[in-house]
Phi, psi and omega in degrees: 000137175257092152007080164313138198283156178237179193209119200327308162213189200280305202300296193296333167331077162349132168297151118314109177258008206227119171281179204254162191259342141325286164332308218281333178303311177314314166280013162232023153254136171274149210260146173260117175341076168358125166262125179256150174315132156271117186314314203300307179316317209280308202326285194312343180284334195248000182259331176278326196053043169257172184240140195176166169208155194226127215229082182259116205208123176320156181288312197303317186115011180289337211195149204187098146238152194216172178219141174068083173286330169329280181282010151298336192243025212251108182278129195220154168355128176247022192341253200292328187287358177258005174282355163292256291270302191296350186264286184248045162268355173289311203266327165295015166230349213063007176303331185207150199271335188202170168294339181288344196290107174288164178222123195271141189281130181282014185085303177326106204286141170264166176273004164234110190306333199269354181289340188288037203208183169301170112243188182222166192290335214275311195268358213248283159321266180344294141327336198052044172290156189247328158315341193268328187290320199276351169279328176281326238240294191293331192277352160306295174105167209239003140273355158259010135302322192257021114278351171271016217243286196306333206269336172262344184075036194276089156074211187240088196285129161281133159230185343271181200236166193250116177325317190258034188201337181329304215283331191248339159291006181096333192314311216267115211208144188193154173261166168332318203280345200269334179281334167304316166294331195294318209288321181297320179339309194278303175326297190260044184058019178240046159273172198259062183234186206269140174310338165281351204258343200263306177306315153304281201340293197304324186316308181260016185260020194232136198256345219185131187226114205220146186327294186276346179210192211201109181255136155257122148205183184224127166231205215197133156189110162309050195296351177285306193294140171229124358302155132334135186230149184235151173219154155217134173227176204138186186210169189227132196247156183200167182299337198256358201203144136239158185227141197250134191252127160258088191255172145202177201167147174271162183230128162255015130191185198308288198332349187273322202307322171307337215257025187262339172274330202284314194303313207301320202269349163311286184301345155310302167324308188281333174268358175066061161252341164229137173286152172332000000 
């Protein structure tokens, strides 16, 4: 047995000089930066008086500010925001050969006039059609959703699942934080699609062409869900950064929806990643 050493009193008591082996492990991992509430986002949040959280994070990975770190991680519905995902799992299987492609409207009246017409995946994304995907959705299948699903690491498929509904009954599911990463993915290309299948996307994701940046997004509402939920994601480019933006928030009727674009370039604003 080894012998604790003893010592006449604390004032005699040798310094330690030897770190502990637990420290010395400790100092060669590397550590990630707390992410902290950011005040100026909560502000815009309780002034709108919605419940919601906000994911804002450099491509490079220098920076990561947020509000509600909680609900970031909280996986909810991915109703619209999954038409990134679903474009190019279309145009990357062949279900529709380019964005220009018409798809002819079958007559059948929607409850949204422009859906009630031809589209092209270009206006069909622009729009939120929900026909046009579910049509694509069949000619896909509902086993090469779950490997590009597994190959991306996406949220959550509940199975089983209805092939032309997942994405809108809830089966489908992802948290804020999770959609930051799929984006760096579609961003920084690395998933295992054809350079033409990254080049539509980018073609029809881009919402907003401004002196100094280029906003891509997509948004989202989960009306099946209670609460409902609304998201708009996406990502924003400038001469020094691009940065990826995550919202989601409940809605408590239609009248709320804007305010899933509006909270987002407040907050771009408030952080001086785009000007007033």
């Amino acid at each position: 047995m080894t012998r604790r050493p003893t010592w006449p009193s604390d004032s005699t008591r040798p310094t330690l000089r030897v770190r502990p082996r637990w420290l010395l492990l400790a100092m060669l991992i590397p550590v990630t930066p707390v992410q902290a509430e950011d005040a100026e986002i909560a502000a815009l949040f309780a002034e709108a008086g919605v419940q919601g959280t906000l994911v804002l994070a450099r491509l490079d990975g220098q920076a990561v500010i947020l509000h509600n770190a909680a609900r970031a991680e909280q996986r909810l519905p991915v109703a619209s925001t999954f038409k990134i995902f679903n474009t190019l799992i279309a145009l990357e299987e062949g279900a529709i050969s380019g964005i220009d492609e018409v798809m002819p409207w079958d007559g059948r009246p929607h409850p949204y006039p422009d859906w009630n017409q031809d589209q092209t995946l270009n206006s069909a994304f622009a729009v939120s059609c929900v026909w046009c995907y579910q049509r694509l959705a069949e000619r896909i299948g509902a086993e090469r959703y779950r490997v590009h699903l597994a190959q991306a690491d996406y949220g959550r498929l509940d199975e089983p699942f209805v092939t032309t509904e997942f994405w809108l009954d809830g089966s489908l599911t992802i948290s804020a934080q999770e959609q930051v990463r799929f984006l760096r993915q579609v961003i920084e290309r690395r998933l295992p699609y054809r350079p033409e299948t990254y080049a539509g996307m980018r073609a029809i994701m881009l919402a907003e062409e401004g002196r100094d940046y280029r906003l891509f997004a997509k948004t989202g509402w989960a009306a099946r869900a209670t609460p409902q939920i609304g998201w708009y994601i996406g990502y924003v480019e400038t001469a020094d950064a691009t940065w990826i933006f995550v919202l989601n928030m409940d809605i408590r009727d239609e009248s709320e929806l804007p305010l899933r674009q509006a909270l987002s370039r407040a907050s771009l604003q408030a952080k001086g990643i785009i000007a007033e």
